[in-house]
C-alpha positions, -999 to 999 in steps of 0.1 A, spaced: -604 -371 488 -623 -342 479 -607 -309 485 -628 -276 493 -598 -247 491 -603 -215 499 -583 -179 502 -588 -151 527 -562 -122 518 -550 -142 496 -554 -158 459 -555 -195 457 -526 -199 428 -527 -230 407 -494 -238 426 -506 -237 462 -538 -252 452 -513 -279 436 -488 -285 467 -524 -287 490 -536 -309 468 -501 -332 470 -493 -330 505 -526 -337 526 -533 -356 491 -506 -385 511 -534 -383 538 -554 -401 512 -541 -436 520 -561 -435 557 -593 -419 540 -621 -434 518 -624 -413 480 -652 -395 490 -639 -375 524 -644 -337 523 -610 -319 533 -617 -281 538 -587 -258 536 -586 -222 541 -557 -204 535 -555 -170 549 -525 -141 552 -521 -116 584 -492 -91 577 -459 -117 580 -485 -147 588 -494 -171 562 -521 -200 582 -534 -230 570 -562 -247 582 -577 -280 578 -603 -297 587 -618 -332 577 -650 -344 592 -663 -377 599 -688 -392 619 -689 -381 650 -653 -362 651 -636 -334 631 -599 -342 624 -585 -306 626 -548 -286 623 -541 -249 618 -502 -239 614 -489 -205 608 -451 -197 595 -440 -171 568 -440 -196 545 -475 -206 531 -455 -241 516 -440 -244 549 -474 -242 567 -486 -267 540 -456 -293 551 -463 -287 591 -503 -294 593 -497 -323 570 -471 -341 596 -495 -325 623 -531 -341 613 -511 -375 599 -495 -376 637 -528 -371 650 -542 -396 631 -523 -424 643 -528 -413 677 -558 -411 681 -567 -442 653 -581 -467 685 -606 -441 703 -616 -432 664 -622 -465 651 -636 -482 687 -665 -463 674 -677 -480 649 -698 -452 631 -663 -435 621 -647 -466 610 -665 -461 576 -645 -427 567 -612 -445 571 -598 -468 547 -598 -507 557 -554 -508 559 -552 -482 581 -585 -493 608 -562 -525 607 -532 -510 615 -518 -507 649 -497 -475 658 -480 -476 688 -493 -448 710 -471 -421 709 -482 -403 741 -514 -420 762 -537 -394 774 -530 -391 812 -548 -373 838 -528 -363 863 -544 -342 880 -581 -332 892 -593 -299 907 -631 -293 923 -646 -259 927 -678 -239 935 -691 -230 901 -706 -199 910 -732 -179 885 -714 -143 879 -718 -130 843 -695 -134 810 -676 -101 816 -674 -110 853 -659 -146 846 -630 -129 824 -618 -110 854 -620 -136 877 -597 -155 852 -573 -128 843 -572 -128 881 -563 -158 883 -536 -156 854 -556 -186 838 -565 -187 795 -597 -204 803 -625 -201 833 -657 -223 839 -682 -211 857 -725 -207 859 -737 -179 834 -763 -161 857 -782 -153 827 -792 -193 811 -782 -215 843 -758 -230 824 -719 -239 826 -704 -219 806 -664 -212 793 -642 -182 791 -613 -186 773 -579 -159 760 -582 -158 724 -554 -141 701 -551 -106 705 -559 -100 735 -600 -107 731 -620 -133 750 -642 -163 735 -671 -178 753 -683 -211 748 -719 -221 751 -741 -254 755 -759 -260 728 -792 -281 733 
């Protein structure tokens, strides 16, 4: 695995770089050598975060944990992208173009699914077109974190979502 670590707030010691490079280095027996792992370590006041992310074909394998504890972070999005992993192994490898990413062991593996993805519920509504700013009151009005709706400006479905802090994201089609 190739590792791509970088700092925000924070210096990227030889030891952190060292405990990254052991702990999502045990990842290593589901990847191929050559998989990019991109890890940005970042510190908020009290917060030290971790995030990873690993592309491959088609997917991004992804985990951010937060604690007080930079080496604690480390240890959770380890467990957290390895749990994922094993999860989610079927709908990765089922297709195909991913299967090259992972190592040959693991593809033939089987995990017992942990929890199945189960929908248990489906909602319709009229999407009506109202503006970004508009769409983040209806939703706080509704006491949702997220709100779909038409953007009156493209014609397109759009979502409003509660970020951290009290801000709003919105996410966009891209063709």
């Amino acid at each position: 695995m190739k590792f791509i670590i970088s700092g925000k707030n924070i210096e990227v010691t030889e030891g952190l770089r060292a405990a990254v490079e052991d702990k999502i280095g045990k990842l290593e027996k589901y990847f191929t050598s050559d998989t990019e792992v991109h890890v940005t370590m970042s510190v908020e006041k009290e917060r030290q975060k971790i995030e990873v992310t690993i592309p491959v074909k088609g997917n991004i394998i992804r985990s951010e944990q937060v604690s007080n504890d930079m080496y604690v972070s480390i240890d959770l999005v380890e467990e957290i992208i390895e749990r994922q992993l094993k999860k989610y192994k079927n709908k990765l490898v089922d297709k195909k173009q991913a299967a090259a990413f992972f190592r040959q062991d693991f593809i033939e593996k089987d995990y017992m699914d942990e929890e199945e993805i189960k929908i248990v519920r489906s909602k319709k509504f009229d999407i009506k077109p109202m503006y970004p700013e508009d769409a983040c009151i209806q939703m706080e009005l509704l006491g949702h974190n997220f709100f779909v709706f038409c953007n009156a400006e493209t014609d397109e479905v759009n979502v409003v979502y509660k970020r951290k802090g009290n801000t709003y994201g919105l996410i966009e089609p891209e063709l």
